[in-house]
N, C-alpha and C positions, 0 to 999 in steps of 0.2 A: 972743483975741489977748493980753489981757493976761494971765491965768491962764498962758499958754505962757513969757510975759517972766518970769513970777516962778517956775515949776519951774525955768525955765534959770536965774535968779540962785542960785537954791537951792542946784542943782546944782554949779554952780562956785564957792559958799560952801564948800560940803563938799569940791569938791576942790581949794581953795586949802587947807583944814583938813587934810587930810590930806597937802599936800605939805608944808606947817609939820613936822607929827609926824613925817614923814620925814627930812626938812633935820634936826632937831633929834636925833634918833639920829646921824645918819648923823656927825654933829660931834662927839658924844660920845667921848672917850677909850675902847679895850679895856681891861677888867678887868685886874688884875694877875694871873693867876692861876699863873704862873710866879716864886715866891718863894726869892730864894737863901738858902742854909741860912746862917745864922749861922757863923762861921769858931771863934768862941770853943771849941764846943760840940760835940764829932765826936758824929755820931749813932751810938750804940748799937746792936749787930747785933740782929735779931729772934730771939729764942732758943724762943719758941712757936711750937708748932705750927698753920700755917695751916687749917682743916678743910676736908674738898672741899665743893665746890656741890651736890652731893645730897646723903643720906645714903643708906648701901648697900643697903637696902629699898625704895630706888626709882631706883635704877640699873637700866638697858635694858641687857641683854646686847649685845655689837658684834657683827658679823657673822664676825671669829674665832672668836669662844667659842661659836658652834651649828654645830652639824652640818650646816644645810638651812633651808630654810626651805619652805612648804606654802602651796597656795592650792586652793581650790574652783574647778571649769569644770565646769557643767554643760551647759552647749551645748555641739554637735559642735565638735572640734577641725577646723578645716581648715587643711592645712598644703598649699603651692603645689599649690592645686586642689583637692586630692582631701581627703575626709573620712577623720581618722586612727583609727583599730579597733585593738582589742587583740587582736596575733598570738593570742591562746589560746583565747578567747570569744567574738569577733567585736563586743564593746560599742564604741558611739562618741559616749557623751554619760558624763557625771555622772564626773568625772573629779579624782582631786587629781592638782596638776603639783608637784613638788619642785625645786626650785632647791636645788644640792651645793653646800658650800662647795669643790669644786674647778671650779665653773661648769660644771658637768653640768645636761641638765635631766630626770627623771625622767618617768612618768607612771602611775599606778595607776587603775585598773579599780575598780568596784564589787565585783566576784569576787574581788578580793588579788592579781592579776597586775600586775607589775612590769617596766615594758620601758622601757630610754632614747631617747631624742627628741635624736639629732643634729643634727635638722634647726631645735630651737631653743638657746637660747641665755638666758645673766645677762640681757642686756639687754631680750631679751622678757618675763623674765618681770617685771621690775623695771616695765616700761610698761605690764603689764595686769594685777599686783595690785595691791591696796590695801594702806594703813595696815598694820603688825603690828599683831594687838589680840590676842596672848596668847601667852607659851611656854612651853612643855610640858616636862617631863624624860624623855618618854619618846616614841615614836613611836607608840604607841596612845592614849594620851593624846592627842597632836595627832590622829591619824586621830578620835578619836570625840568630839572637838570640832569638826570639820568635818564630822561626819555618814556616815562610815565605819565 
């Protein structure tokens, strides 16, 4: 019983302590950090040159400046039901999808055949690939970086 009297005084030692260091902020004046410029003194224009936030060796291309962009599927595509094949080969696995920079969406075959996918879209493909993790300058370059 008494062990329980002195966690509870304890208790509400510490939380009169902490409402103190509350109270005591909270009555503190805001910093000044809005300081007016002196009237005497016109500020001088900045005549250098600001430098950007990266430098250009590690700037990421924006999605004007590529052509496409690529991902890996190797599981069957299934589009409303049915399992999607390429017209020419009959393949329905192991597949790169291309996203066009005019919101097209591509689909290539292990074989090289090439056929559009109207029935997707930017938005799909944005919600089922990953991270960029590399770009290419050429489109065999990305194909045999993804295993094509």
């Amino acid at each position: 019983m008494f062990r329980r009297r002195a966690r509870d005084r304890e208790f509400r030692e510490a939380q009169l302590a902490g409402h103190a260091l509350l109270q005591m902020h909270a009555n503190q004046p805001a910093p000044d950090f809005a300081r007016p410029a002196t009237a005497s003194a016109p500020a001088a224009p900045i005549t250098e040159e600001v430098p950007d936030f990266l430098p250009p060796d590690l700037r990421v291309p924006s999605r004007d400046e590529v052509e496409g962009m690529m991902m890996r599927w190797e599981q069957p595509l299934v589009l409303d039901g049915e399992v999607r094949e390429c017209p020419q080969c009959g393949a329905y696995r192991d597949w790169i999808v291309f996203s066009m920079r005019d919101d097209t969406i591509w689909l290539r075959c292990r074989a090289g055949h090439n056929t559009a996918e109207p029935r997707l879209d930017a938005a799909w493909y944005n919600r089922n690939s990953g991270p960029v993790d590399a770009f290419h300058p050429t489109l065999e370059e990305g194909l045999r970086h993804c295993g094509h």
